[in-house]
Phi, psi and omega in degrees: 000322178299315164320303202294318219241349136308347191246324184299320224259298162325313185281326167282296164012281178286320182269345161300339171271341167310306192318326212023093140269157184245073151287178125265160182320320194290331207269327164308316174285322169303312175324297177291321158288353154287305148307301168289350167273338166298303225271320162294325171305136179253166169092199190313124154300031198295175190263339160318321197309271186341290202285327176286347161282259227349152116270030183196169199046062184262021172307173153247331227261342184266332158312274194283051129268343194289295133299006186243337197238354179253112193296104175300139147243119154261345146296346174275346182281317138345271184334274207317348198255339157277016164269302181315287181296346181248349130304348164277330175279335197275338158301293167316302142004282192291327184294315186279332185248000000 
């Protein structure tokens, strides 16, 4: 199980790093233990919930300032992330035929 959800981490990592956002590293890493805690908590989603699967960062109190105080664009977090998928599907694409 530890393999699984280190590689899983990875992968949220990596595709977060896909994105480039003009985030910092500290804002990046909150991204990625909120998505890997979403994705591991079972039950109710709460951000104890979240933080309480981490193995690292388990403040709560810093997840959520994190999420209650920090100003989002979901639309540019968007744009980039259907900028990301549709150069992959248009590779794939090109690849297949």
């Amino acid at each position: 199980m530890p393999e699984i959800i280190i590689e899983q981490n990875q992968n949220i990592r990596n595709y977060i790093n896909v994105l480039q956002l003009p985030y910092s590293a500290a804002l990046n890493n909150h991204i990625i233990n909120m998505v890997s805690g979403i994705i591991t908590a079972e039950g109710n989603k709460t951000i104890s919930a979240i933080y309480r699967r981490l193995t690292s960062n388990r403040d709560r109190s810093t997840g959520s300032r994190f999420l209650s105080e920090y100003k989002w664009n979901n639309e540019y977090v968007d744009y980039k992330r259907i900028s990301i998928l549709s150069a992959r599907m248009l590779m794939n694409t090109t690849l297949v035929s």
